[in-house]
mmCIF file of the N, C-alpha and C atoms, coordinates in Angstrom:
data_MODEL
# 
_entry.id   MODEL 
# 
loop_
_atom_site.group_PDB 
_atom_site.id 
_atom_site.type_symbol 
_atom_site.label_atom_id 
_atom_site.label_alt_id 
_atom_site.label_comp_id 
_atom_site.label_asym_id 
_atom_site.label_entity_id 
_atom_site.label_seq_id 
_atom_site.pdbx_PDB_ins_code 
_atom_site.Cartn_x 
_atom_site.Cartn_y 
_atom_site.Cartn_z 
_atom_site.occupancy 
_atom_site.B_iso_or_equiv 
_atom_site.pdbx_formal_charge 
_atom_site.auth_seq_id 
_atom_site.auth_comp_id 
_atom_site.auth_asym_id 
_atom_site.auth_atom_id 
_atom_site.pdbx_PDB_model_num 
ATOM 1   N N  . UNK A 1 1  ? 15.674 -20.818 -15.922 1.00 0.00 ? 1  UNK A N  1 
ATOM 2   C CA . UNK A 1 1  ? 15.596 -21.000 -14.486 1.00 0.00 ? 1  UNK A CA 1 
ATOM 3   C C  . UNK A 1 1  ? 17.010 -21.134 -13.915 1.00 0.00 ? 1  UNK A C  1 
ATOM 4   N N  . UNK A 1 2  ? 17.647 -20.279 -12.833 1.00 0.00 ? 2  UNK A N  1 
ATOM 5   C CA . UNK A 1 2  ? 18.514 -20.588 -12.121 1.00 0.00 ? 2  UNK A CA 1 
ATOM 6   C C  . UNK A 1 2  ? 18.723 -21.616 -11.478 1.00 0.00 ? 2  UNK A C  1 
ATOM 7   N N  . UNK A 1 3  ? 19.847 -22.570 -12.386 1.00 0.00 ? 3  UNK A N  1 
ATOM 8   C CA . UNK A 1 3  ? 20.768 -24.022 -11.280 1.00 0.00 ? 3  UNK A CA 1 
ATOM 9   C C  . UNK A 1 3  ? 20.547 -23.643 -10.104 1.00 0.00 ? 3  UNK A C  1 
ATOM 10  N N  . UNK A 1 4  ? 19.964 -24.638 -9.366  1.00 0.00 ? 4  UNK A N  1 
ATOM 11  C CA . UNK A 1 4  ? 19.798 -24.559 -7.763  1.00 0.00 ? 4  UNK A CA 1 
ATOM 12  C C  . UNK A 1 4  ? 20.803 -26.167 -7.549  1.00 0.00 ? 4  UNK A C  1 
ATOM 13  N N  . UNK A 1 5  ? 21.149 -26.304 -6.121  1.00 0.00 ? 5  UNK A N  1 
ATOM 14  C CA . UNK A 1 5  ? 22.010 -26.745 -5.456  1.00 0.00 ? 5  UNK A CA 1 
ATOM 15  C C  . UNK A 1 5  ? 20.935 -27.004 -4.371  1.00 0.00 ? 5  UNK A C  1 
ATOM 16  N N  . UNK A 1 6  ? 21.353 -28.311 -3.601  1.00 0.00 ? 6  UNK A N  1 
ATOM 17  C CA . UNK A 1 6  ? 21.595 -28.856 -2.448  1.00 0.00 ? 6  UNK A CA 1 
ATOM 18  C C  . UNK A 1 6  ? 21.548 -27.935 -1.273  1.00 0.00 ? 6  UNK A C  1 
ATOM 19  N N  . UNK A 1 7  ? 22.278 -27.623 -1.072  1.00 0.00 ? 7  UNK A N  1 
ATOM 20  C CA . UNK A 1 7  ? 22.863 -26.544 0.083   1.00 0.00 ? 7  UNK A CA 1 
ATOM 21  C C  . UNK A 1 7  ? 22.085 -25.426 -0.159  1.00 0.00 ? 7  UNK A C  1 
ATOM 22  N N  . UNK A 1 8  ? 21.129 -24.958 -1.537  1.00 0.00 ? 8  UNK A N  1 
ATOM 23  C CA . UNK A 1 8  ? 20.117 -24.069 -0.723  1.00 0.00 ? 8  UNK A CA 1 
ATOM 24  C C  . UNK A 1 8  ? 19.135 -24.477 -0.175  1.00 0.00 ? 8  UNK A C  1 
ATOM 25  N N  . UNK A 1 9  ? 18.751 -25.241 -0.580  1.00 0.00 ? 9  UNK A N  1 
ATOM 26  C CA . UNK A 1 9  ? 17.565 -25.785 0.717   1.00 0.00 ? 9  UNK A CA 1 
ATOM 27  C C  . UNK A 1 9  ? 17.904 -26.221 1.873   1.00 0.00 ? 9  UNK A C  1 
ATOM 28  N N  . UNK A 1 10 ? 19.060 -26.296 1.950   1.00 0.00 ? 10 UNK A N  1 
ATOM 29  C CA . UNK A 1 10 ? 19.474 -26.213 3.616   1.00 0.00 ? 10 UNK A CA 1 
ATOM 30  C C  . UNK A 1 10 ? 19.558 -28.025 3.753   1.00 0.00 ? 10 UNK A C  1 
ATOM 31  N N  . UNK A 1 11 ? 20.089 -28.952 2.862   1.00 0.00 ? 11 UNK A N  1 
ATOM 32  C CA . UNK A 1 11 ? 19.755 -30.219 2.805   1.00 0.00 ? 11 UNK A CA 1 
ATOM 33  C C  . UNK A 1 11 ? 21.445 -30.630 2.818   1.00 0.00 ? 11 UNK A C  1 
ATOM 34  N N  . UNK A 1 12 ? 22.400 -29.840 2.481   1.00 0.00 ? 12 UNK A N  1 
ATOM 35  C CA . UNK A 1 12 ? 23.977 -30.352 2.327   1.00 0.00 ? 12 UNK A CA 1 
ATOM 36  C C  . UNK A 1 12 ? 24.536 -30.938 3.594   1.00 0.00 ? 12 UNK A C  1 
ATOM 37  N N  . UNK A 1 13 ? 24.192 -30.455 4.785   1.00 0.00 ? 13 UNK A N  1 
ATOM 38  C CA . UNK A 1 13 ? 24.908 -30.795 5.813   1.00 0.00 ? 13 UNK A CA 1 
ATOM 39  C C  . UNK A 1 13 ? 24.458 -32.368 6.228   1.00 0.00 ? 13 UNK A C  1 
ATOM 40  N N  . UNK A 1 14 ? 23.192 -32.644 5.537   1.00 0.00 ? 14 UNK A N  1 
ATOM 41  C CA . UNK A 1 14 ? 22.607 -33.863 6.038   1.00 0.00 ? 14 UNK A CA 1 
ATOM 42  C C  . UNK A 1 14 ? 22.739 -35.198 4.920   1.00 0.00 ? 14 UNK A C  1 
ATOM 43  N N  . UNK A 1 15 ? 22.384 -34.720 3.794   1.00 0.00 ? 15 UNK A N  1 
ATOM 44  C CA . UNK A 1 15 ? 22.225 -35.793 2.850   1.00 0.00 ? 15 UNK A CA 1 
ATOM 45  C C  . UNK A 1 15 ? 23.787 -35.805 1.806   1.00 0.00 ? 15 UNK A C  1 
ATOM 46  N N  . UNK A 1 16 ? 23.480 -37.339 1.945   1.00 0.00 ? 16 UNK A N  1 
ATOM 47  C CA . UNK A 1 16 ? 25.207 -37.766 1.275   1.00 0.00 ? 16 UNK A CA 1 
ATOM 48  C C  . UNK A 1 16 ? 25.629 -37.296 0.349   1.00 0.00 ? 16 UNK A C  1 
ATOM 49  N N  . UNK A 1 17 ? 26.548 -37.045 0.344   1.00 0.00 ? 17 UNK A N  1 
ATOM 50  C CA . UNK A 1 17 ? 27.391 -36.152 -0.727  1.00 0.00 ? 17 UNK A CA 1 
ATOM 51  C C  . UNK A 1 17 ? 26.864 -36.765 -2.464  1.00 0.00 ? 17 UNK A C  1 
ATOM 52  N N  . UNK A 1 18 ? 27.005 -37.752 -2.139  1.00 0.00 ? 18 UNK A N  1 
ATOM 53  C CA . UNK A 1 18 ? 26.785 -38.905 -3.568  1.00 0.00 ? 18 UNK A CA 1 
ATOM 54  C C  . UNK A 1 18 ? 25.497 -38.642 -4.163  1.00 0.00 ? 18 UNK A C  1 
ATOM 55  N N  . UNK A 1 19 ? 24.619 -37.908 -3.002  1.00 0.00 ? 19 UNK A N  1 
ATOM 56  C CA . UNK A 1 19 ? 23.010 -37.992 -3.169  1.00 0.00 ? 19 UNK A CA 1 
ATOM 57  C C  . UNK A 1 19 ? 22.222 -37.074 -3.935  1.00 0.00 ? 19 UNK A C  1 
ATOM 58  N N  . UNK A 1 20 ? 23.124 -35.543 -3.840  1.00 0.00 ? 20 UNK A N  1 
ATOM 59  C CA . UNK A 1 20 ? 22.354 -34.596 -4.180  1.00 0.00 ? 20 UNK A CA 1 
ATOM 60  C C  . UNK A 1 20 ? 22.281 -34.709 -5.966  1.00 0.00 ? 20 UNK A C  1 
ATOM 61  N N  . UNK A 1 21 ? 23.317 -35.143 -6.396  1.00 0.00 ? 21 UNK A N  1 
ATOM 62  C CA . UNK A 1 21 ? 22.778 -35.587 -8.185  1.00 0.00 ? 21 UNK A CA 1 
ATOM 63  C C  . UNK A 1 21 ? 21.882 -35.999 -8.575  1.00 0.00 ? 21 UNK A C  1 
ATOM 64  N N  . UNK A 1 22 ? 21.026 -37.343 -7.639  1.00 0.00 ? 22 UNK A N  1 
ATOM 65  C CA . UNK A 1 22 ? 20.187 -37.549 -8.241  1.00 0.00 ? 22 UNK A CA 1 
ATOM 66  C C  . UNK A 1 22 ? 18.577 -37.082 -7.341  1.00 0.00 ? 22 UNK A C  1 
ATOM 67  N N  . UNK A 1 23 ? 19.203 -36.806 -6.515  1.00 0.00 ? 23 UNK A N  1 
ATOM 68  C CA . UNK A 1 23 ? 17.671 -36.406 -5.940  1.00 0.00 ? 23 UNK A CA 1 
ATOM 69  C C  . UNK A 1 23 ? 17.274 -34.829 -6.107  1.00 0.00 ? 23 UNK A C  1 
ATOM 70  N N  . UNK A 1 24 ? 18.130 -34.160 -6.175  1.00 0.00 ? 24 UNK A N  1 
ATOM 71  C CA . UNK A 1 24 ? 17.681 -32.402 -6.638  1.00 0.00 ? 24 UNK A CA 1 
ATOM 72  C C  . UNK A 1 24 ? 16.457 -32.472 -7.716  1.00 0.00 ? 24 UNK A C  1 
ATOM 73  N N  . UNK A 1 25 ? 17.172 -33.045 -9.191  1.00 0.00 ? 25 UNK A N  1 
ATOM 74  C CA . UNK A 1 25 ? 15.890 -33.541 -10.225 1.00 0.00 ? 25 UNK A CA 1 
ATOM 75  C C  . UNK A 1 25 ? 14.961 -33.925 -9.808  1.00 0.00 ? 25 UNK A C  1 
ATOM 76  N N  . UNK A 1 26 ? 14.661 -34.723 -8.964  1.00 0.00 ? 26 UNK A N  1 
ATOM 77  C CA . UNK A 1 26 ? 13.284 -35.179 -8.526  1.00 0.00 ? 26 UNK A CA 1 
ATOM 78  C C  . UNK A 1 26 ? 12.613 -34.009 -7.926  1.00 0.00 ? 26 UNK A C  1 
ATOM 79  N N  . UNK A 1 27 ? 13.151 -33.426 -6.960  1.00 0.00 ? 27 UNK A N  1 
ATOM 80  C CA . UNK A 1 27 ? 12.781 -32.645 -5.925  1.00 0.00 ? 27 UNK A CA 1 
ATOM 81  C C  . UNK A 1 27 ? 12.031 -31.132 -7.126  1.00 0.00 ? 27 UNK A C  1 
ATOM 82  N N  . UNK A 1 28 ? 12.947 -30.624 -7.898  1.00 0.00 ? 28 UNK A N  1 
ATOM 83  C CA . UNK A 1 28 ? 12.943 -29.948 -8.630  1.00 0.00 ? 28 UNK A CA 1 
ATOM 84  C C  . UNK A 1 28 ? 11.217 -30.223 -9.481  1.00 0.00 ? 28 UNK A C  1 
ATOM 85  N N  . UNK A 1 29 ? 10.673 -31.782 -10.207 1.00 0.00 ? 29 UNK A N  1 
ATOM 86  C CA . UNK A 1 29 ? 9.833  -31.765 -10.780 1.00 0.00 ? 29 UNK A CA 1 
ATOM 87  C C  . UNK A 1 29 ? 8.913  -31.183 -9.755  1.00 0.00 ? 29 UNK A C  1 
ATOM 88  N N  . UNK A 1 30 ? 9.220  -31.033 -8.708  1.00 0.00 ? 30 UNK A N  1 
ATOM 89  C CA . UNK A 1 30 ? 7.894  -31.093 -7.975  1.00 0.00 ? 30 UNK A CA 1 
ATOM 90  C C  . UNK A 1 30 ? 6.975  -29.766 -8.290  1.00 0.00 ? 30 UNK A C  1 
ATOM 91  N N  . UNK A 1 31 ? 7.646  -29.483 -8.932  1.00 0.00 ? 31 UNK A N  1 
ATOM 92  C CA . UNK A 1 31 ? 7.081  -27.559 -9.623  1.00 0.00 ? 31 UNK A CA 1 
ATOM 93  C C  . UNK A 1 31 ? 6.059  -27.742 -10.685 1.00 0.00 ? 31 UNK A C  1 
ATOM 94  N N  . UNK A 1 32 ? 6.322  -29.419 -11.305 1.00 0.00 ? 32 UNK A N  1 
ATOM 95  C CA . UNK A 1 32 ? 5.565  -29.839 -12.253 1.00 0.00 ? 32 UNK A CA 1 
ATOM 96  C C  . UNK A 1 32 ? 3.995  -30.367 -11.799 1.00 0.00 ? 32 UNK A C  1 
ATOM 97  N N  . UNK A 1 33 ? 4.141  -30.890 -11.040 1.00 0.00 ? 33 UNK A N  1 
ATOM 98  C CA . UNK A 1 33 ? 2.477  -31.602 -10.106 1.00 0.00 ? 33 UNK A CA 1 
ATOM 99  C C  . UNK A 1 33 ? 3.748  -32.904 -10.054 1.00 0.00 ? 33 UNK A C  1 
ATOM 100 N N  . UNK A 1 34 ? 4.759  -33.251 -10.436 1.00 0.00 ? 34 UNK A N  1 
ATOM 101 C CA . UNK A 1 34 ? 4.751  -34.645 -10.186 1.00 0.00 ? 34 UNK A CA 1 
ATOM 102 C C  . UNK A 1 34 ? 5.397  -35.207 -8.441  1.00 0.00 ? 34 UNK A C  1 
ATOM 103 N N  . UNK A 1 35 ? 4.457  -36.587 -8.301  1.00 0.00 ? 35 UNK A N  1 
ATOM 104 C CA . UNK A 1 35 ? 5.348  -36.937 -7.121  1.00 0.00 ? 35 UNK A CA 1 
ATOM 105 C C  . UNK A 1 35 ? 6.466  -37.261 -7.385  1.00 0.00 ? 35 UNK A C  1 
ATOM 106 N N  . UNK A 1 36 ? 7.125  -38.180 -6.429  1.00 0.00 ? 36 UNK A N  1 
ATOM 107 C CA . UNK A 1 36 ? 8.659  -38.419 -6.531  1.00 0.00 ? 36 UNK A CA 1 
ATOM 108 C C  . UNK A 1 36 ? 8.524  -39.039 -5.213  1.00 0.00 ? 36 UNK A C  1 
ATOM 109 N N  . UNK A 1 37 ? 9.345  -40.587 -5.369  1.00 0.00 ? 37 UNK A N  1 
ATOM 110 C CA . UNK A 1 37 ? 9.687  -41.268 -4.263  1.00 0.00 ? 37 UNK A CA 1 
ATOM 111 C C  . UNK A 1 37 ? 11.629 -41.295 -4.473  1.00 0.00 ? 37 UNK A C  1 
ATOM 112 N N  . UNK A 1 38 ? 11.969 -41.704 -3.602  1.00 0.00 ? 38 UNK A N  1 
ATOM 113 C CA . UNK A 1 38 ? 13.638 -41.742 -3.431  1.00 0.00 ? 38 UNK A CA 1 
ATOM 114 C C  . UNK A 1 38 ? 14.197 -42.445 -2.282  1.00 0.00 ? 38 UNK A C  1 
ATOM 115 N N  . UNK A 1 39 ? 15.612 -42.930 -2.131  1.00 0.00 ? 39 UNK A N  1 
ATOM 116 C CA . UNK A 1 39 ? 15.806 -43.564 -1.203  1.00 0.00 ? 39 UNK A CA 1 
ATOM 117 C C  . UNK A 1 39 ? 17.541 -43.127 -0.908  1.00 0.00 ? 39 UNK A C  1 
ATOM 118 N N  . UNK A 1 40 ? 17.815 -41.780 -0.560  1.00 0.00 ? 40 UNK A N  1 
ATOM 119 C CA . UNK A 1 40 ? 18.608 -41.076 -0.279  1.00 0.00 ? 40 UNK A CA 1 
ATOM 120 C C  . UNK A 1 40 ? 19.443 -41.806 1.145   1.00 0.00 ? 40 UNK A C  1 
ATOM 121 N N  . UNK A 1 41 ? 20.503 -41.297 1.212   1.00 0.00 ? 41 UNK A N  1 
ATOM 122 C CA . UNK A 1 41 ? 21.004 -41.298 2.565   1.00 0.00 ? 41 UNK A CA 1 
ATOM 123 C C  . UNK A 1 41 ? 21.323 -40.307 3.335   1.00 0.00 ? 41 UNK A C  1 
ATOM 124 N N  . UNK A 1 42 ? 20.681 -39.989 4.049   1.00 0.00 ? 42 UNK A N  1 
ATOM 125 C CA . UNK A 1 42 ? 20.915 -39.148 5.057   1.00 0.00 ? 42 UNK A CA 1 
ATOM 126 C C  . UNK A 1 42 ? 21.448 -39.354 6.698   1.00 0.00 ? 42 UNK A C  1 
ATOM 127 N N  . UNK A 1 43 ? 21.943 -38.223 6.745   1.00 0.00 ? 43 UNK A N  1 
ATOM 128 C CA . UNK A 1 43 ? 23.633 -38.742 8.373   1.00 0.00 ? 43 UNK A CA 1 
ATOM 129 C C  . UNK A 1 43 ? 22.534 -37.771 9.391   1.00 0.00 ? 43 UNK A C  1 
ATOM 130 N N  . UNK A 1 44 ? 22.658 -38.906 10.101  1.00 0.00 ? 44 UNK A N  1 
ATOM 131 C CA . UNK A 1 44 ? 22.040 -39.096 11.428  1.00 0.00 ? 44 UNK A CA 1 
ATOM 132 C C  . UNK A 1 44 ? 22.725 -38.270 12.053  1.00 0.00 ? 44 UNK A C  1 
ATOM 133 N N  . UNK A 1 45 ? 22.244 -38.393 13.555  1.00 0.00 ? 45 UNK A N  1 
ATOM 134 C CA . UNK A 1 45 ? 22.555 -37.998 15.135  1.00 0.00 ? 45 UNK A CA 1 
ATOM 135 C C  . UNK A 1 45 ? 23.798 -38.568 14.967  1.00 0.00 ? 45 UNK A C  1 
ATOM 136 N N  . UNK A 1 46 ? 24.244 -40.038 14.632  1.00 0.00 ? 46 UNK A N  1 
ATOM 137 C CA . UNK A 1 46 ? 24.997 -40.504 14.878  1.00 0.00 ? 46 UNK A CA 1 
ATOM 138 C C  . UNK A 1 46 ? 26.567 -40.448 14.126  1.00 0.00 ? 46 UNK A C  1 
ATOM 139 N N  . UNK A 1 47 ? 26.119 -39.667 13.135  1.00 0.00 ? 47 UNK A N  1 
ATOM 140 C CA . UNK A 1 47 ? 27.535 -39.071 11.911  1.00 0.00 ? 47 UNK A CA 1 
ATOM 141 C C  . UNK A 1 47 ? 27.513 -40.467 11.115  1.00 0.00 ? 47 UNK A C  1 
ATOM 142 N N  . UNK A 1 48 ? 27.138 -40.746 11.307  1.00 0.00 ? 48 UNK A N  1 
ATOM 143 C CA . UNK A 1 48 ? 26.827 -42.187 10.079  1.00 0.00 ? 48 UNK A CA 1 
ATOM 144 C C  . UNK A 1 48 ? 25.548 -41.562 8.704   1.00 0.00 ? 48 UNK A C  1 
ATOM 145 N N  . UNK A 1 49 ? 25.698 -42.537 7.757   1.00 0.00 ? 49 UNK A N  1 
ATOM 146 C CA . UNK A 1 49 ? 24.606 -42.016 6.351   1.00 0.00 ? 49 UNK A CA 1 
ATOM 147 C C  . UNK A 1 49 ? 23.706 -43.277 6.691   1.00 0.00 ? 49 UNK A C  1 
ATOM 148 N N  . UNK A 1 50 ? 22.224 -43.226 6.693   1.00 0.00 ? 50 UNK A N  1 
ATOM 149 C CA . UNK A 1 50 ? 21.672 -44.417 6.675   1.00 0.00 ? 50 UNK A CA 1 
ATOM 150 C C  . UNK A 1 50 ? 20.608 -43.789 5.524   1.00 0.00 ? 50 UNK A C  1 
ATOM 151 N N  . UNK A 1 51 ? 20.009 -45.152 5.210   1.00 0.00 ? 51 UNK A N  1 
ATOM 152 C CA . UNK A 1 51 ? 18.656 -44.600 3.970   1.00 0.00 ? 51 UNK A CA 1 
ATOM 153 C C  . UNK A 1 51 ? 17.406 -44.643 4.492   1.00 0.00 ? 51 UNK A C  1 
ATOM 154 N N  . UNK A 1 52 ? 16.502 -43.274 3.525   1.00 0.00 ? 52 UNK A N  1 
ATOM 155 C CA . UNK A 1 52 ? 15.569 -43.546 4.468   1.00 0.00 ? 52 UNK A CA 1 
ATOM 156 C C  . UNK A 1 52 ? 14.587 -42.969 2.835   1.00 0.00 ? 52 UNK A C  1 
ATOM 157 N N  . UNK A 1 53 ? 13.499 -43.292 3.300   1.00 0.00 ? 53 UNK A N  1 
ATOM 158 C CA . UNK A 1 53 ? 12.325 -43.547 2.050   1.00 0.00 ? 53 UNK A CA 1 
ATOM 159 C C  . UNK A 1 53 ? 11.844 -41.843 2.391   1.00 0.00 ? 53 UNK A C  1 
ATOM 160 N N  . UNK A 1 54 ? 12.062 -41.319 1.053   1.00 0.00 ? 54 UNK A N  1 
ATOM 161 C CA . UNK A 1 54 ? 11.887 -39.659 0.841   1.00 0.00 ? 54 UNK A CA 1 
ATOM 162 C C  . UNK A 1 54 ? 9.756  -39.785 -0.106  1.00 0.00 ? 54 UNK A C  1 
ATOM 163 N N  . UNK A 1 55 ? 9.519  -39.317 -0.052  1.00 0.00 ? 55 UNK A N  1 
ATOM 164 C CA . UNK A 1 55 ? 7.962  -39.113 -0.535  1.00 0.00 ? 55 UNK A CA 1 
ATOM 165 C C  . UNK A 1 55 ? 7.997  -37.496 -0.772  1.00 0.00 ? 55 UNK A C  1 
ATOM 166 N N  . UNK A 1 56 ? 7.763  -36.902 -1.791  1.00 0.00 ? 56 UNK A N  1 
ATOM 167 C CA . UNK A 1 56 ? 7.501  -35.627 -1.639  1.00 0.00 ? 56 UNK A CA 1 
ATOM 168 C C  . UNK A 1 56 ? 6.005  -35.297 -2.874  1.00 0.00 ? 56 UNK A C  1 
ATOM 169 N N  . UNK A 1 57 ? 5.264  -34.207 -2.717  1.00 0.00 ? 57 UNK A N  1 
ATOM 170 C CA . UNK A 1 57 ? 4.501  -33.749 -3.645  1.00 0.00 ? 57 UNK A CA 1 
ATOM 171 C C  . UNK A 1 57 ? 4.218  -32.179 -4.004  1.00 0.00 ? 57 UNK A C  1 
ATOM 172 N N  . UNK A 1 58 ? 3.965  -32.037 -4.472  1.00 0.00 ? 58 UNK A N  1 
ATOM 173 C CA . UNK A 1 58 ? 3.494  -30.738 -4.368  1.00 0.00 ? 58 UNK A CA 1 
ATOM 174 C C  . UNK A 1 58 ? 2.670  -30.204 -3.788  1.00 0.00 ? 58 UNK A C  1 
ATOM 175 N N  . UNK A 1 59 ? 2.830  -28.471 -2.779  1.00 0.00 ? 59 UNK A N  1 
ATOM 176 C CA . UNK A 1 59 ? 1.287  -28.586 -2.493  1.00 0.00 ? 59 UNK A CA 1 
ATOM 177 C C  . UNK A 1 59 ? 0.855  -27.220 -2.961  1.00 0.00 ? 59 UNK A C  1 
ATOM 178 N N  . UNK A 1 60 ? -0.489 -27.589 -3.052  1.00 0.00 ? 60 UNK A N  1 
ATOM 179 C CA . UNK A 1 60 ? -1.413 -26.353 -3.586  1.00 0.00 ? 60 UNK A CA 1 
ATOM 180 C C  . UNK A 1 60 ? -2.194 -25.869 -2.495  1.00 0.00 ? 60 UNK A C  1 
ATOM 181 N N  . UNK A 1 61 ? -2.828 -24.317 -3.507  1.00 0.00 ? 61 UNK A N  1 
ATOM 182 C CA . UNK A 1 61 ? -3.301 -23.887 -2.239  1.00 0.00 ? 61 UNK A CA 1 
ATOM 183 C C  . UNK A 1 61 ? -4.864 -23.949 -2.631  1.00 0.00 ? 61 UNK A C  1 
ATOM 184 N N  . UNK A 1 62 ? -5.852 -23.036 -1.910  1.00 0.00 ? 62 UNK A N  1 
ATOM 185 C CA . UNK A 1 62 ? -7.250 -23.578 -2.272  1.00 0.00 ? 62 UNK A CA 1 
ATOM 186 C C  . UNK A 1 62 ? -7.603 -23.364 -3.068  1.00 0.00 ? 62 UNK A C  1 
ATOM 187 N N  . UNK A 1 63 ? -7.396 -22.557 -4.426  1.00 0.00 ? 63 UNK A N  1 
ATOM 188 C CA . UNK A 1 63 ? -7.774 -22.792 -6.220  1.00 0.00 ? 63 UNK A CA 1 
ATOM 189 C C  . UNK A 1 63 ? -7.006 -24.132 -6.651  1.00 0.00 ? 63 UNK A C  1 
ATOM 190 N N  . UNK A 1 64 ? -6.193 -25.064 -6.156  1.00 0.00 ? 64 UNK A N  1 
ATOM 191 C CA . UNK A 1 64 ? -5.441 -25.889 -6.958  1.00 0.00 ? 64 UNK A CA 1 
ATOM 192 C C  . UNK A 1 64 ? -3.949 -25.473 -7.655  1.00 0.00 ? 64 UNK A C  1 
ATOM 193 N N  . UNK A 1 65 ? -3.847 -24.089 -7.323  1.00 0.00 ? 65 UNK A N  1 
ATOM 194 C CA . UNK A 1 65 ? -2.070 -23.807 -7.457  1.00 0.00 ? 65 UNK A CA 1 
ATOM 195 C C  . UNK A 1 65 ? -1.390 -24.199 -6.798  1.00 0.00 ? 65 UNK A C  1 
ATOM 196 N N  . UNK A 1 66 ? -0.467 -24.369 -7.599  1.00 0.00 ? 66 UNK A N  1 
ATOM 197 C CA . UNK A 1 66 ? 1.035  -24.820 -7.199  1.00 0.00 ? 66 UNK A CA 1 
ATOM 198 C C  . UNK A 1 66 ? 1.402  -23.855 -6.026  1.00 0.00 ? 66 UNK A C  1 
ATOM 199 N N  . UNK A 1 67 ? 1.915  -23.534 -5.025  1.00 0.00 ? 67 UNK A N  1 
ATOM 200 C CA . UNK A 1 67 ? 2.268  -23.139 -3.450  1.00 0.00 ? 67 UNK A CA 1 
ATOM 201 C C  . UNK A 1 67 ? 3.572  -23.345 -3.826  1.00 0.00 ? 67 UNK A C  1 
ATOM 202 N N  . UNK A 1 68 ? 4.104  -24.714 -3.257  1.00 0.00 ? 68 UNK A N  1 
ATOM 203 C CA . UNK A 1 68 ? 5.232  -24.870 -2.744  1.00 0.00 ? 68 UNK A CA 1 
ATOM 204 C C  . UNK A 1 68 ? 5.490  -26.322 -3.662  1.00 0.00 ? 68 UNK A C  1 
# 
């Protein structure tokens, strides 16, 4: 599988530089069925990083495949 990055999902300009190490892996199982909670920082309106509670899952479509 091709190393994916941050910045292709269109997530670099927002989430802290420090962040994308450990949250890509998570994001990444999601190909697996697994959830994934996280507590990233992401820069506001305001150019500041604040944290905010990430939830992601997988979703399927109406047989129960993996989609997205």
């Amino acid at each position: 599988m091709k190393q994916q990055r941050c910045d292709e999902f269109g997530w670099a300009r927002w989430l802290h530089p420090g962040e994308a190490e450990t949250l890509l892996p998570k994001w990444l199982e999601l190909r697996t069925g697994n959830l994934f909670d996280a507590e990233p920082r992401w820069r506001d309106l305001d150019g500041e990083h604040h944290p905010a509670l990430v939830r992601g899952g997988p979703v399927r479509g109406e047989l129960g495949a993996f989609t997205a």
